[in-house]
N, C-alpha and C positions, 0 to 999 in steps of 0.2 A: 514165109520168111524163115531162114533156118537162122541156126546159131552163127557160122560161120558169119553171115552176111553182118551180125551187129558185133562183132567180133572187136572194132574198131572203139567201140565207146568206151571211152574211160568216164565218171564220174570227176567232176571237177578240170576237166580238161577237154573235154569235145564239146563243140560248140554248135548250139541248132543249125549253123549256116551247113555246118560241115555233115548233123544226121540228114539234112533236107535234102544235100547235095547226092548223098551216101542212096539214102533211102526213096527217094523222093518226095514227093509231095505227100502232108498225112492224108490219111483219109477222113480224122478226125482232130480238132484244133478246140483245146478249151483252154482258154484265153486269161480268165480267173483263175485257174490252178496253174498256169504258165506250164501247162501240159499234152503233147500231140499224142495221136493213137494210129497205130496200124491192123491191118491185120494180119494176125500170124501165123495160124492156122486151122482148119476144120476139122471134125472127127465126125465121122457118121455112119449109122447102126441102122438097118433096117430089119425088118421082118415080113416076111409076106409065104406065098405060096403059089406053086406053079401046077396049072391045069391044062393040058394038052396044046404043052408047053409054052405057055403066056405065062408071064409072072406077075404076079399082082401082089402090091405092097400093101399090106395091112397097116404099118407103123412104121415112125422113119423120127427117131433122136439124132440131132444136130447138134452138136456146140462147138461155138464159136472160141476163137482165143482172140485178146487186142494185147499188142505190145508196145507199152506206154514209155515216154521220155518226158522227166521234170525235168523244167530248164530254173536254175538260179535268176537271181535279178539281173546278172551281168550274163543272161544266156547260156551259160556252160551247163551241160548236162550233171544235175543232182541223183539224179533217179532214173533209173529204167528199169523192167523187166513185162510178165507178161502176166493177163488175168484172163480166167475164164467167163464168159459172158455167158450169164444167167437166158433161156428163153425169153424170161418173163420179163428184162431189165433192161433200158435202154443204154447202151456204150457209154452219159453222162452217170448214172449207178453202176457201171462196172468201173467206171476210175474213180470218181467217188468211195466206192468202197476199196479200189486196191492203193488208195492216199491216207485208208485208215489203219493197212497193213502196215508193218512193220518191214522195213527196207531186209530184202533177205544178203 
């Protein structure tokens, strides 16, 4: 998901019908923070070494990105933006923790 593509969300004025239509369906729906989740992008690092000429990966860091939308009581987008997901943490502690940040 680049920037372009949510380009359209305002705060206080886009409304879930119109990210869902936008974006499609989340991937992820938390119900109690009236918050859905995407994903936005990957980054990844390897390291390994190659032996007559096979390459063999020793180590491989992955992180994930989700790009979350708060929807108000009346559904209108309060909050978006994107968090990094932890290995260790599951997508409900990456929005959990990014509902404890401060709206940037």
């Amino acid at each position: 998901m680049k920037g372009d593509r949510i380009a359209f969300i305002q705060n206080g004025v886009t409304t879930r019908a119109e990210v869902v239509e936008t974006l499609g369906p989340p991937l992820y729906e938390f119900e109690s923070e009236r918050t859905i989740g995407y994903a936005w992008e990957t980054e990844g690092v390897s390291w390994g070494y190659t032996v007559l000429g096979a390459y063999h990966e020793t180590c491989r860091k992955h992180d994930g990105w989700l790009f979350f939308v708060r929807f108000d009581a009346g559904n209108k987008v309060n909050r978006h933006g994107k968090a990094r997901q932890l290995e260790t943490e599951s997508s409900r502690e990456t929005v959990l923790r990014w509902l404890e940040k401060p709206s940037e």
